[in-house]
gemmi code that builds the backbone of each chain (N, CA, C; Angstrom):
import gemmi

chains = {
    "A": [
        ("UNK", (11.724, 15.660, 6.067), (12.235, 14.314, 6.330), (12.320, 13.538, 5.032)),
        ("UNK", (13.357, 12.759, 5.192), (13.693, 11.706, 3.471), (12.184, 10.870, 3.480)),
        ("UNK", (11.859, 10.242, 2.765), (11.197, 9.250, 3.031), (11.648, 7.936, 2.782)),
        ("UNK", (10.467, 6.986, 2.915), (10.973, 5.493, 2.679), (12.487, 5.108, 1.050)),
        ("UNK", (13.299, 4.724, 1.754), (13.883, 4.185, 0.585), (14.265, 2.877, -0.182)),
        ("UNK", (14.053, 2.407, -0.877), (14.527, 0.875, -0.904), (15.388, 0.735, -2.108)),
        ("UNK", (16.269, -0.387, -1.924), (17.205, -0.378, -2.907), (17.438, -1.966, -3.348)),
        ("UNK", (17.906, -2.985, -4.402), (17.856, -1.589, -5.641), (16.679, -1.113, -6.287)),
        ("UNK", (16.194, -0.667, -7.507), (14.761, -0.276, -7.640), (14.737, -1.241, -8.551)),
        ("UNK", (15.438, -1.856, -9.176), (15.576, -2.948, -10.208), (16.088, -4.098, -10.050)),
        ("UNK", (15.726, -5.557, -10.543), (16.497, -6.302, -10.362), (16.224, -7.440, -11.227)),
        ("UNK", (17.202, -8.166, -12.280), (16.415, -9.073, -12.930), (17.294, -10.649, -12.389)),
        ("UNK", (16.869, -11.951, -11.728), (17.406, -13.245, -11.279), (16.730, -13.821, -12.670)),
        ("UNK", (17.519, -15.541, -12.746), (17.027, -16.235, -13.060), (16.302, -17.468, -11.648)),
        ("UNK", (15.517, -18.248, -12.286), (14.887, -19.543, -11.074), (15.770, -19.973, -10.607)),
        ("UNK", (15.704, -20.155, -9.250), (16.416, -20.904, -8.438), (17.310, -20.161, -7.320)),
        ("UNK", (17.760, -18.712, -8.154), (18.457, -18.016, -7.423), (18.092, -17.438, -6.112)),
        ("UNK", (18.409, -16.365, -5.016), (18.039, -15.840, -4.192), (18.087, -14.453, -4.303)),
        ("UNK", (17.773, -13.745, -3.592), (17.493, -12.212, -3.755), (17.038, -11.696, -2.245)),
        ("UNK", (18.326, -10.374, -2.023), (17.718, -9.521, -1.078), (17.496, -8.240, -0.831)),
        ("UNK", (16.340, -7.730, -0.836), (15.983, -6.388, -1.293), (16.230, -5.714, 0.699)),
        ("UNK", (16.590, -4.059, 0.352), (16.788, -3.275, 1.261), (15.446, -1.965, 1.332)),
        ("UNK", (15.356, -1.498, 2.728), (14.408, -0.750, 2.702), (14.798, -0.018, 4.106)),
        ("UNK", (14.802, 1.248, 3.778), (15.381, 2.307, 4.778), (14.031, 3.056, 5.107)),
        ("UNK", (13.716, 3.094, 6.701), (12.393, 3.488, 6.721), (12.496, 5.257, 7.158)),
        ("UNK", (11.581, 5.922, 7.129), (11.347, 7.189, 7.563), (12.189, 7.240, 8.668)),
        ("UNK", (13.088, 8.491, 9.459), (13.812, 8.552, 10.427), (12.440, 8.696, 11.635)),
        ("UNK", (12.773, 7.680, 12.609), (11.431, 7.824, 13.418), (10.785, 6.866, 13.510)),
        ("UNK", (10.608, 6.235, 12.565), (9.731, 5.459, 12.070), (10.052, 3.482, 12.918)),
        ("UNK", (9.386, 2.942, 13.532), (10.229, 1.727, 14.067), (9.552, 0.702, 13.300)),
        ("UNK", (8.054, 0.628, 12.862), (7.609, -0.334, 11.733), (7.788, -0.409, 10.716)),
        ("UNK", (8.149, -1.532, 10.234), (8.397, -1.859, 8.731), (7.355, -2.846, 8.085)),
        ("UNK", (6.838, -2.990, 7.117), (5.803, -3.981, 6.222), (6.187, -3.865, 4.874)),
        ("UNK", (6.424, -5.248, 4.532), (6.389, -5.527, 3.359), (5.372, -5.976, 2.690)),
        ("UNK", (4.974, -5.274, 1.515), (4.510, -5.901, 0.398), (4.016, -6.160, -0.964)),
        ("UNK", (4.089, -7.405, -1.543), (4.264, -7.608, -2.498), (2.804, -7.390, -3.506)),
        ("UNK", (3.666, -6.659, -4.832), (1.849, -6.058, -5.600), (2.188, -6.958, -7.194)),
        ("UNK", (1.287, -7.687, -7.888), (1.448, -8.380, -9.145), (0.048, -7.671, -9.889)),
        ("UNK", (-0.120, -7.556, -11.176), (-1.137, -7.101, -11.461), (-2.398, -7.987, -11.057)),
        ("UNK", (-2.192, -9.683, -11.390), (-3.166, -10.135, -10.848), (-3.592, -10.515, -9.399)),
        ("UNK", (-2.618, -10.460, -8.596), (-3.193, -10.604, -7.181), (-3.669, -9.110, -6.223)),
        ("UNK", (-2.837, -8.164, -7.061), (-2.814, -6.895, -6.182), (-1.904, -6.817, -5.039)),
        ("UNK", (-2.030, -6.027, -3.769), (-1.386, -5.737, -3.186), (-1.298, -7.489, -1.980)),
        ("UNK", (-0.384, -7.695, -1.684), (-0.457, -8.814, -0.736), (0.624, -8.391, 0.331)),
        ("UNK", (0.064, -8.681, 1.934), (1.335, -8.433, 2.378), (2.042, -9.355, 3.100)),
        ("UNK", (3.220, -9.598, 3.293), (4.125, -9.974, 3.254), (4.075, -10.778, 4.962)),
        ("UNK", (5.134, -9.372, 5.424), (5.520, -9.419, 7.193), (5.343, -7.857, 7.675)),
        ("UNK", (5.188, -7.850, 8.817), (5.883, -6.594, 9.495), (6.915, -6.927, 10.763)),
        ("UNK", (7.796, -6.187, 10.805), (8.727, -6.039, 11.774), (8.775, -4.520, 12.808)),
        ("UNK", (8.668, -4.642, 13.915), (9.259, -3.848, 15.364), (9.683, -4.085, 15.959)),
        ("UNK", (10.930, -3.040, 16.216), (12.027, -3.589, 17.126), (12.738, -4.970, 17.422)),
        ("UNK", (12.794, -5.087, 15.693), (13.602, -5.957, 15.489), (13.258, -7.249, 15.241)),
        ("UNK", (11.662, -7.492, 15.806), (10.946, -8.898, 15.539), (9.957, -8.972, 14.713)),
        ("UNK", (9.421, -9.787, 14.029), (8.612, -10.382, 13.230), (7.118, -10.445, 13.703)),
        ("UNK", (6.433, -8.926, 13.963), (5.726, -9.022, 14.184), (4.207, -9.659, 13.879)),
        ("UNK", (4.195, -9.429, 12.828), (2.582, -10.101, 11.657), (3.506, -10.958, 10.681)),
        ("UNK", (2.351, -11.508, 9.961), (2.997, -12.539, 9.083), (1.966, -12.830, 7.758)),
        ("UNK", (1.887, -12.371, 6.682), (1.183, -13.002, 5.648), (1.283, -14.295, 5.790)),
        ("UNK", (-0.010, -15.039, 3.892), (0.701, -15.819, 3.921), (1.295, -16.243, 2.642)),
        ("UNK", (2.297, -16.552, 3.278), (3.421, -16.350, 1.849), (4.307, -17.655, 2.321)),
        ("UNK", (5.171, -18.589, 1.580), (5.838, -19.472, 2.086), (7.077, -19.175, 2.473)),
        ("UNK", (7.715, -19.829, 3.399), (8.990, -20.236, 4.286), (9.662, -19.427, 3.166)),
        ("UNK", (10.071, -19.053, 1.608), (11.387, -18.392, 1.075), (11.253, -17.771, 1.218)),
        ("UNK", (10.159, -16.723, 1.516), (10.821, -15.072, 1.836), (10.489, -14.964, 3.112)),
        ("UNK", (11.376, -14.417, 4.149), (11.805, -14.400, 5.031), (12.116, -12.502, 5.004)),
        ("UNK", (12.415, -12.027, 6.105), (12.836, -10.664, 6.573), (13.821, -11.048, 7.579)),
        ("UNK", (14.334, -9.445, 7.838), (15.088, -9.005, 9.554), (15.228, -7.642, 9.661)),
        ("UNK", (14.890, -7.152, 10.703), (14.788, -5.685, 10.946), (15.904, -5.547, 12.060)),
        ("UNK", (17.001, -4.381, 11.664), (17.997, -4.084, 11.874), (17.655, -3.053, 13.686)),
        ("UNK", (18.924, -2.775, 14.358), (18.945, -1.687, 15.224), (18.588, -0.754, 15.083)),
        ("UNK", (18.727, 0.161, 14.089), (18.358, 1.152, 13.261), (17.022, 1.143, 12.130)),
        ("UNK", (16.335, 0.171, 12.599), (14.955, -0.223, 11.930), (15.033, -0.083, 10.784)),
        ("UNK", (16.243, -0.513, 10.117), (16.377, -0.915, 8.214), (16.302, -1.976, 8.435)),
        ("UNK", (15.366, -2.411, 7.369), (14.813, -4.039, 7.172), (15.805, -4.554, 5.826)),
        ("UNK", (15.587, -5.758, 5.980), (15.863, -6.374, 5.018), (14.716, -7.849, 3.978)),
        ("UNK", (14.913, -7.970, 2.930), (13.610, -8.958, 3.443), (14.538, -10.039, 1.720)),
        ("UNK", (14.388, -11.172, 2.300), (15.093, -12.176, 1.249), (14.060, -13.092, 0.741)),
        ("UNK", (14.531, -13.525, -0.146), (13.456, -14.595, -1.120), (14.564, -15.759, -1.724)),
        ("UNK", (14.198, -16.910, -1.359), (15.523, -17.834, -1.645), (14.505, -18.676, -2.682)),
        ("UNK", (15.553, -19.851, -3.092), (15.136, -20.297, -4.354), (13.975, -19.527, -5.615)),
        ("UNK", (14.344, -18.895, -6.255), (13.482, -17.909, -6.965), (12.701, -18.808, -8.249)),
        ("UNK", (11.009, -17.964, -7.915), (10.241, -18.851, -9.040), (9.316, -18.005, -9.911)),
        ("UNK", (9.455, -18.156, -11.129), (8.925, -17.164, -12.020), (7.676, -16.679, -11.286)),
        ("UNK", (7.030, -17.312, -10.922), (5.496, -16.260, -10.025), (6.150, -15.101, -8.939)),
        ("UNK", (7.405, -15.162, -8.958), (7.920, -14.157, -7.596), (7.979, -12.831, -8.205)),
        ("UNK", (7.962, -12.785, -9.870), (8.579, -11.595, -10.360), (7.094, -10.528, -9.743)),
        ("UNK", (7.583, -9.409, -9.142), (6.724, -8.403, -8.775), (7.375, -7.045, -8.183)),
        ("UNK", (6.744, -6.427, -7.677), (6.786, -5.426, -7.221), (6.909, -5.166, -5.683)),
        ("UNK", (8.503, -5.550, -4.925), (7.709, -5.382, -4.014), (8.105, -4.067, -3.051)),
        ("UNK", (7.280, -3.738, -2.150), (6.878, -2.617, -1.367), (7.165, -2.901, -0.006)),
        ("UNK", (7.680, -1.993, 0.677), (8.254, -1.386, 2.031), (7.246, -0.446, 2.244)),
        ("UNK", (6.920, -0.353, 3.719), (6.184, 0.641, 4.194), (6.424, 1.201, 5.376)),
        ("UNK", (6.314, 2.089, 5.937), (7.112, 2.190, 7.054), (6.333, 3.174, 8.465)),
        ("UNK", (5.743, 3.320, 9.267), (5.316, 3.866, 10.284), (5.451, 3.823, 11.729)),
        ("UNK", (5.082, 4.620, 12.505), (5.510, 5.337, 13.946), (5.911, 3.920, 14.559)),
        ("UNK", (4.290, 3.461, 15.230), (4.338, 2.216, 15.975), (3.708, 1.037, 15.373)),
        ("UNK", (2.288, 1.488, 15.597), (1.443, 0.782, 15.877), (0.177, 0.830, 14.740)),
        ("UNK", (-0.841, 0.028, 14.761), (-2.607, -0.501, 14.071), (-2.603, 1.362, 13.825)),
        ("UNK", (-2.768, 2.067, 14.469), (-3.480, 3.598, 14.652), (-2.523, 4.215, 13.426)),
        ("UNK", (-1.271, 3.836, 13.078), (-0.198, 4.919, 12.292), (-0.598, 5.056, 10.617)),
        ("UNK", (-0.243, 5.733, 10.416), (-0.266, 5.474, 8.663), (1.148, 5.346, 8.450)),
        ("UNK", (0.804, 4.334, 7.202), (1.645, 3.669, 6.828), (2.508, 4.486, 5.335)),
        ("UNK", (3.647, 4.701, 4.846), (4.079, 5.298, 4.125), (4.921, 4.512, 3.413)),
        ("UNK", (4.926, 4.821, 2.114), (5.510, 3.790, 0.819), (6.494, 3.582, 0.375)),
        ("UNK", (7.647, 2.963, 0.217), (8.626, 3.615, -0.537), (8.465, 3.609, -1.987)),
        ("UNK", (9.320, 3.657, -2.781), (9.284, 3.213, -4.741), (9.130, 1.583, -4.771)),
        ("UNK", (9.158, 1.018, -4.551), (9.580, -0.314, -4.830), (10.712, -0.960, -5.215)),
        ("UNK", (10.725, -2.199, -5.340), (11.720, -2.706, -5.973), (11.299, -3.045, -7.246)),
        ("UNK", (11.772, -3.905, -8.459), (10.788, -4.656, -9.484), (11.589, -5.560, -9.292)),
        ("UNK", (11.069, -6.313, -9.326), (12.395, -7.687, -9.758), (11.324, -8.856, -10.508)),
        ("UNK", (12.374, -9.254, -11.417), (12.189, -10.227, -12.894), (12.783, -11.132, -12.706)),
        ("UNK", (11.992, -12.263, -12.643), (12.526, -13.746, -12.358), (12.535, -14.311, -13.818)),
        ("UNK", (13.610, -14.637, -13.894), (13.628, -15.645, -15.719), (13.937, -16.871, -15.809)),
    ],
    "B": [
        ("UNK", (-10.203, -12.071, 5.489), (-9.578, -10.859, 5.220), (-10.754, -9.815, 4.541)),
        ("UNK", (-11.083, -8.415, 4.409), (-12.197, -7.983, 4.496), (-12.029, -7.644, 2.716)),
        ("UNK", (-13.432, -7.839, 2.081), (-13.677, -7.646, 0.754), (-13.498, -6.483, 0.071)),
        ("UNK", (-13.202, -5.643, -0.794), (-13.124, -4.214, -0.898), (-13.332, -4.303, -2.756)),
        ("UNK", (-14.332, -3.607, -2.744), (-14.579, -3.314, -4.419), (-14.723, -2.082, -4.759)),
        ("UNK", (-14.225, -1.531, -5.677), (-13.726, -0.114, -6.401), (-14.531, -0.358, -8.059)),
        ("UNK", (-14.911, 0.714, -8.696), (-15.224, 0.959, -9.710), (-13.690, 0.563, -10.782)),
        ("UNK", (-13.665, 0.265, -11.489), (-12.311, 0.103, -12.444), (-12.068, 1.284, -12.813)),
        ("UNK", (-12.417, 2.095, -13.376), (-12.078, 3.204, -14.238), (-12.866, 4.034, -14.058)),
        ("UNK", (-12.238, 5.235, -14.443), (-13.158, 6.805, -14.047), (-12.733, 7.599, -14.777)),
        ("UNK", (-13.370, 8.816, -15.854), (-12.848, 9.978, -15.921), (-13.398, 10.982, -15.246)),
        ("UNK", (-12.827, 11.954, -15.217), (-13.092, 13.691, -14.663), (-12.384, 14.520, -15.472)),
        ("UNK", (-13.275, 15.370, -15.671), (-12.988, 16.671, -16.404), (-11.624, 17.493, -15.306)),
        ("UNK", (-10.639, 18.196, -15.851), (-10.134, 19.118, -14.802), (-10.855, 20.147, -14.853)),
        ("UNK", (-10.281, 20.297, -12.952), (-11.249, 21.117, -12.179), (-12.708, 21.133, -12.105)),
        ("UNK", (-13.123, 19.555, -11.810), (-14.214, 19.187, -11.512), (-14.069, 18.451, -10.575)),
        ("UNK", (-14.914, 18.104, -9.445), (-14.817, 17.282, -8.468), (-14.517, 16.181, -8.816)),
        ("UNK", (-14.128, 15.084, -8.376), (-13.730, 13.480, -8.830), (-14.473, 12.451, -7.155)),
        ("UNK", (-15.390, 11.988, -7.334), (-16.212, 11.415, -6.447), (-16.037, 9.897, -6.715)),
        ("UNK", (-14.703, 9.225, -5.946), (-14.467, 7.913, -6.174), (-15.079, 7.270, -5.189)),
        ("UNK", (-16.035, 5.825, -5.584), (-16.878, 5.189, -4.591), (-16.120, 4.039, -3.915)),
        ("UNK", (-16.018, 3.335, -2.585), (-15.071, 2.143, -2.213), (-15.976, 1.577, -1.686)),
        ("UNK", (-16.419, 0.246, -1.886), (-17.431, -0.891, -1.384), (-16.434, -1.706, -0.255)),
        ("UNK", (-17.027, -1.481, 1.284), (-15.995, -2.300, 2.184), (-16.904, -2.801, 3.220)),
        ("UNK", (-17.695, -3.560, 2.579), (-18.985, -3.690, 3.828), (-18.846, -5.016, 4.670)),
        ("UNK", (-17.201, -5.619, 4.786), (-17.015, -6.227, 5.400), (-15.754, -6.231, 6.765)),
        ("UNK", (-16.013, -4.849, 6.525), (-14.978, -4.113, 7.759), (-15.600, -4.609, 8.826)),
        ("UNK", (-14.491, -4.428, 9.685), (-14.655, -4.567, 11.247), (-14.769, -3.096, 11.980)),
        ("UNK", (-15.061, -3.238, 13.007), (-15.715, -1.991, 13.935), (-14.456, -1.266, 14.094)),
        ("UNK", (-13.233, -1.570, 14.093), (-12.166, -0.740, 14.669), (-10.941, -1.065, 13.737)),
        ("UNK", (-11.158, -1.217, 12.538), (-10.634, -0.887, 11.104), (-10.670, 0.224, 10.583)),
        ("UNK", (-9.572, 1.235, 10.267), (-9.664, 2.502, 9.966), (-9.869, 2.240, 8.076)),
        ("UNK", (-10.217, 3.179, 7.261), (-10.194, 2.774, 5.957), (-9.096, 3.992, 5.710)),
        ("UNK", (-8.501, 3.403, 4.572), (-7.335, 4.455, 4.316), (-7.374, 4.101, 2.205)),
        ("UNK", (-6.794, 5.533, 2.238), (-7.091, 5.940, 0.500), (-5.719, 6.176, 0.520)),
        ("UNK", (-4.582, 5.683, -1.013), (-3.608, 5.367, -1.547), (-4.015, 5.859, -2.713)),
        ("UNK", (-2.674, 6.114, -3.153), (-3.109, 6.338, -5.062), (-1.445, 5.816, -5.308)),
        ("UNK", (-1.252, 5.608, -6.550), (0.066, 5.149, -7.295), (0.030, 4.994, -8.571)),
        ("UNK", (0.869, 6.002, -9.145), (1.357, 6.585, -10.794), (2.179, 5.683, -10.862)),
        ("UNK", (2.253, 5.042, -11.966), (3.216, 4.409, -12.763), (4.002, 3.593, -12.190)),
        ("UNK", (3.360, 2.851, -11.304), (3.867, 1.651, -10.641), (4.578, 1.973, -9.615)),
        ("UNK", (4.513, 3.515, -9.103), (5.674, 4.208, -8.006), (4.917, 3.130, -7.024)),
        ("UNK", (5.711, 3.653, -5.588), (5.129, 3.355, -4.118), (3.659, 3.948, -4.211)),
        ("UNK", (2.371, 3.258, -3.494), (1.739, 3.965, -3.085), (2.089, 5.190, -2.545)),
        ("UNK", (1.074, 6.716, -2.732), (1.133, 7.500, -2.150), (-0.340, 8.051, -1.621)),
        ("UNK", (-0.320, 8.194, 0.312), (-1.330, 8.166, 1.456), (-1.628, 9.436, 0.837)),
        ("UNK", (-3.225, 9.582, 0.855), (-4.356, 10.557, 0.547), (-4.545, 10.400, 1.961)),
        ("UNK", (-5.918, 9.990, 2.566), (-6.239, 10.342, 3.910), (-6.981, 8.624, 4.276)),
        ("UNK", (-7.558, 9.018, 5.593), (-7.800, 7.788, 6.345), (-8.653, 8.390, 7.118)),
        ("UNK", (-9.907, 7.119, 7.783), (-10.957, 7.886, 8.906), (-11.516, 6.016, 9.489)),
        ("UNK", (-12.007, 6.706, 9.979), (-12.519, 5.633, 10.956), (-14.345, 5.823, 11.132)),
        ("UNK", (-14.738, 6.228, 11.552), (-16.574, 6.911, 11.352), (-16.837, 7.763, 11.153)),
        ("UNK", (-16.041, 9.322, 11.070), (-16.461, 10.891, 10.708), (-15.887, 11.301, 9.429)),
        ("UNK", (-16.190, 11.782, 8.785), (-16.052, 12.490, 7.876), (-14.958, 13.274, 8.240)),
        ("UNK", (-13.533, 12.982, 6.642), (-12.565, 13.341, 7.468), (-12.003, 14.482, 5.887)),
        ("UNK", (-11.045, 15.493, 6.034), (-10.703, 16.553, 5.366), (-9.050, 16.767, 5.194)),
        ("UNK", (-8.327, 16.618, 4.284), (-7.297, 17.049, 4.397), (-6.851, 17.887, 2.956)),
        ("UNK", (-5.399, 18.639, 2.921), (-4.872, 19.089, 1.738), (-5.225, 18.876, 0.381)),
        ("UNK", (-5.369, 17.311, 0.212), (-5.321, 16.430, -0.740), (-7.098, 16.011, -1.307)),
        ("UNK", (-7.711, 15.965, -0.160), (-8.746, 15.337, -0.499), (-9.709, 15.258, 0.864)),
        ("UNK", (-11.366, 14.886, 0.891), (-12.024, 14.810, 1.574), (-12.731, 13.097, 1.394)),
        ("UNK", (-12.926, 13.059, 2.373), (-13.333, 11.031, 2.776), (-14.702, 11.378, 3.354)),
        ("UNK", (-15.724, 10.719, 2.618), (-17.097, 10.702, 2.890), (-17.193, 9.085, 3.739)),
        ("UNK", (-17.401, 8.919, 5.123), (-17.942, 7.477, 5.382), (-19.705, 7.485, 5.720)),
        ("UNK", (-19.933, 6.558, 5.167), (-21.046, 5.979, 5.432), (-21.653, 6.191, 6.970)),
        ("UNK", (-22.530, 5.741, 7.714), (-23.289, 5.895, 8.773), (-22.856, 4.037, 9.027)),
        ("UNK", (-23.175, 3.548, 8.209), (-23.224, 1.669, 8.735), (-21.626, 1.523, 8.350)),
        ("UNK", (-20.767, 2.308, 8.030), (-19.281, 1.937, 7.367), (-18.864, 1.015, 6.430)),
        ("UNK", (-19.707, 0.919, 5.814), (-20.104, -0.331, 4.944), (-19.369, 0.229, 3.108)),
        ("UNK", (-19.496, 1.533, 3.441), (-18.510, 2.411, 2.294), (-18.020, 3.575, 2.530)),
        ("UNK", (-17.547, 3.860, 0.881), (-16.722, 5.430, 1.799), (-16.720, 5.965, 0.208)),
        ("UNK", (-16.759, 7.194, 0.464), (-16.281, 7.951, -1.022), (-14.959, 9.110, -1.018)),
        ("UNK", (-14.391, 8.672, -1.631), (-12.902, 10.148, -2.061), (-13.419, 11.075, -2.611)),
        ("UNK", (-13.284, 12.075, -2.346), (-13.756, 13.615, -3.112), (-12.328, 14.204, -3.474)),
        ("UNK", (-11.506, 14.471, -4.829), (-10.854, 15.433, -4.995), (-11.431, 16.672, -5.465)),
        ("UNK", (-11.517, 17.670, -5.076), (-12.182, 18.742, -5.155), (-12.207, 19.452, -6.293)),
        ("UNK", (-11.010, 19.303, -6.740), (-10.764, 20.454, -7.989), (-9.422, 19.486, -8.907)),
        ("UNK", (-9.746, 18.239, -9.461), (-9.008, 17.560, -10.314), (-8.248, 17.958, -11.168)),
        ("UNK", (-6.793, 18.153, -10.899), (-5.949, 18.449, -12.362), (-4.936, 16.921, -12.976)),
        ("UNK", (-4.333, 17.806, -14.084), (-3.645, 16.258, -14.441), (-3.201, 15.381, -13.910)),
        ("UNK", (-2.572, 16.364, -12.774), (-1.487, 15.242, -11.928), (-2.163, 14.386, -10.860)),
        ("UNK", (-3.731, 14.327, -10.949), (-4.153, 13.750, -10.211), (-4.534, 12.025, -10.952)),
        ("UNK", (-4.093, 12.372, -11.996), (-4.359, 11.053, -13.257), (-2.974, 9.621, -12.125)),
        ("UNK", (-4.108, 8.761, -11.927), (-3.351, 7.701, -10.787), (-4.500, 6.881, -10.901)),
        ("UNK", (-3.918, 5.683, -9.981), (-4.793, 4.407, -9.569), (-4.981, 4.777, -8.097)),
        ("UNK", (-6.358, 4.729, -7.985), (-6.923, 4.507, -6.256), (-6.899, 3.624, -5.615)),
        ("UNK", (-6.259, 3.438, -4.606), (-7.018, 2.224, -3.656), (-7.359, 3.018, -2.416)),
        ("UNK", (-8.916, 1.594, -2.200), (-9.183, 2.305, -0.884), (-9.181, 0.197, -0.159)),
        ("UNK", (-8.965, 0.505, 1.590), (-9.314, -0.437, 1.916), (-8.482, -0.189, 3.134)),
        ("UNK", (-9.354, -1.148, 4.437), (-9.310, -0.924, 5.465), (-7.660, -1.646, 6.368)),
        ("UNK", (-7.815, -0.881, 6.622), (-6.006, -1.777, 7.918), (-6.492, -2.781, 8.912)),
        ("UNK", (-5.889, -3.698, 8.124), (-6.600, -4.710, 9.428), (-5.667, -5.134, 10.158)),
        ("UNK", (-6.222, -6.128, 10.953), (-5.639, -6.283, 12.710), (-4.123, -6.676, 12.326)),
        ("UNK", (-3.164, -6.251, 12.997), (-2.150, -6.763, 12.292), (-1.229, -5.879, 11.071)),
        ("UNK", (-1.624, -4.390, 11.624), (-1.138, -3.596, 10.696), (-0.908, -3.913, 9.224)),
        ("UNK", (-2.300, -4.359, 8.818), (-2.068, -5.112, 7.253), (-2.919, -3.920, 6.442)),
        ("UNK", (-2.629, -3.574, 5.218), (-3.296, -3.086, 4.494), (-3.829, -4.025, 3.530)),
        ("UNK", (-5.179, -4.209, 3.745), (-5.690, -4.521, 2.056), (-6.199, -4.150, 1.052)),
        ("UNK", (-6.041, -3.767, -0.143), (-6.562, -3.049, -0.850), (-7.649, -3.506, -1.595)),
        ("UNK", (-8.446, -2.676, -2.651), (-9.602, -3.529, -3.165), (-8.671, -3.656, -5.018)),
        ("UNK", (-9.259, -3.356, -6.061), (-8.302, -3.894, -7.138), (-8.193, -2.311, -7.836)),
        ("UNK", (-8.754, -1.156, -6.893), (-8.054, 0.037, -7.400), (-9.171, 0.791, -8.739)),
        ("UNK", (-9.367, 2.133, -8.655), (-10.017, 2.448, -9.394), (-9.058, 3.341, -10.721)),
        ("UNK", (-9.129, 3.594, -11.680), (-7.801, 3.765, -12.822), (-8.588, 5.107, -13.007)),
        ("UNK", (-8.085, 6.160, -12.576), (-8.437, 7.790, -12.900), (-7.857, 8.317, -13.698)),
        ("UNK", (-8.921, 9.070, -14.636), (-8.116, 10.191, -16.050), (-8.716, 11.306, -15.316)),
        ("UNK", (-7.729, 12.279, -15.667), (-8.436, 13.277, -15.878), (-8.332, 13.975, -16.997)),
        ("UNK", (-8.913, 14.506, -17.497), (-9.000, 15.330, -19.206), (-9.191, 16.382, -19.016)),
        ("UNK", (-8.397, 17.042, -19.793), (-8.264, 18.653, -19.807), (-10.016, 19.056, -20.327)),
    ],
}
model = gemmi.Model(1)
for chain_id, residues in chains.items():
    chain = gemmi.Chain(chain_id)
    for i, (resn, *xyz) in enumerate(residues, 1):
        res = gemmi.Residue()
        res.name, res.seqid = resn, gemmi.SeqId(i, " ")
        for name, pos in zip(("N", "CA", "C"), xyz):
            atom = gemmi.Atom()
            atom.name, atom.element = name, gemmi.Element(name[0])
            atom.pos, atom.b_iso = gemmi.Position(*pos), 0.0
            res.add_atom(atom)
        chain.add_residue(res)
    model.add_chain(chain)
structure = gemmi.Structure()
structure.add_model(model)
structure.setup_entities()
C-alpha cells in the first residue's frame, strides 16, 4: 500500500498571505490528524477529521482551519500568515478510531517571511 | 495534557542493544503509549505501541512498567540506520498524539 502523502513538501509565503497544504491518506484509512512540529514547541496537534467532520480540535486559533474530502483527502488552510507559523506540518492518517495507529506522511515545510 | 520526558541524547555502539528510557507518569488508565522515530525532519516513522504488557515487534521491543508510569524501547541489535530522534508518548483521548521532546540517537560503528 502507498502511504500517507502530502503535497507540496515545500513552501516558502510571505506575512499575511494564506496557504493550503494537501494530504492523501493511506487507501483505507478514514482518519486524518494534523500536526504541526517547530523545534521549540515540538509536536502540537492541530485537528482530526472522519468522515468528513471535524472531529478533535487542538488549540490553535480560528486561521488554520481543515476539510476532509469523500475520499478522505484532507485539506488543511492557514489564512493570514505569521512568521511563528513557519513549521513543519504533519498529516497522519489511520483506520478509525483512539485504538488505531496512526501513520505519517513527509511533511510539508513551509517558511513564512 | 499528559507530561512525557525522554533523555536528550544517546549513543550505542552497532550491534549493541539501545535501551531508550520514556518518563510518562502522567498517563491515564486507557492511554496506549506509542514509540515514533524521525530522520531528518521526515514524517514520523511508528516503531510499536502497548498499553500494560510487554509488547514485541520486527523493529523493536517496549518494556512497560507495572504502575505505567514508564516504558523503555529496546532495539536489539543497533545499526546505522537506526541513527534518528525518538519519541515516545501516550495517545490521548481524542486521537491526539503527544510527544515528549524526543531522545537524539547515534549509533557508532
Amino acid at each position: 500500500k502507498a502511504g500517507v502523502t502530502q503535497t507540496p513538501r515545500y513552501l516558502i509565503k510571505t506575512r499575511g498571505q494564506q496557504v493550503t497544504l494537501s494530504c492523501s491518506p493511506i487507501s483505507g484509512h478514514r482518519s486524518v490528524s494534523w500536526y504541526q512540529q517547530t523545534p521549540g514547541q515540538g509536536l502540537q496537534f492541530l485537528f482530526e477529521y472522519f468522515s468528513e467532520t471535524q472531529r478533535n480540535k487542538g488549540n490553535f486559533p480560528g486561521r488554520f482551519s481543515g476539510r476532509q474530502f469523500s475520499n478522505s483527502r484532507s485539506e488543511m488552510n492557514v489564512s493570514t500568515l505569521e512568521l511563528g507559523d513557519s513549521a513543519l506540518y504533519l498529516c497522519a492518517s489511520s483506520l478509525e478510531g483512539q485504538k488505531e495507529t496512526q501513520y505519517f506522511g513527509p511533511g510539508t515545510r513551509l517558511l513564512v517571511l | 495534557d499528559a507530561k512525557t520526558t525522554q533523555p536528550t541524547s544517546m549513543d550505542c555502539a552497532e550491534g549493541r542493544a539501545a535501551n531508550l528510557p520514556c518518563n510518562h507518569s502522567t498517563i491515564s488508565g486507557n492511554e496506549y503509549v506509542y514509540w515514533y522515530r524521525q530522520i531528518h525532519s521526515q514524517g514520523p516513522q511508528y516503531i510499536i505501541h502497548g498499553l500494560k504488557n510487554n509488547e514485541t515487534n520486527e523493529m523493536a521491543s517496549l518494556i512497560i512498567t507495572e504502575d505505567r508510569k514508564s516504558s523503555t524501547l529496546i532495539l536489539p541489535h543497533a545499526t546505522l540506520r537506526d541513527t534518528a530522534v525518538y519519541y515516545c508518548g501516550p495517545k490521548a483521548a481524542g486521537n491526539k498524539l503527544t510527544f515528549g521532546g524526543g531522545t537524539r540517537v547515534l549509533v557508532k560503528p
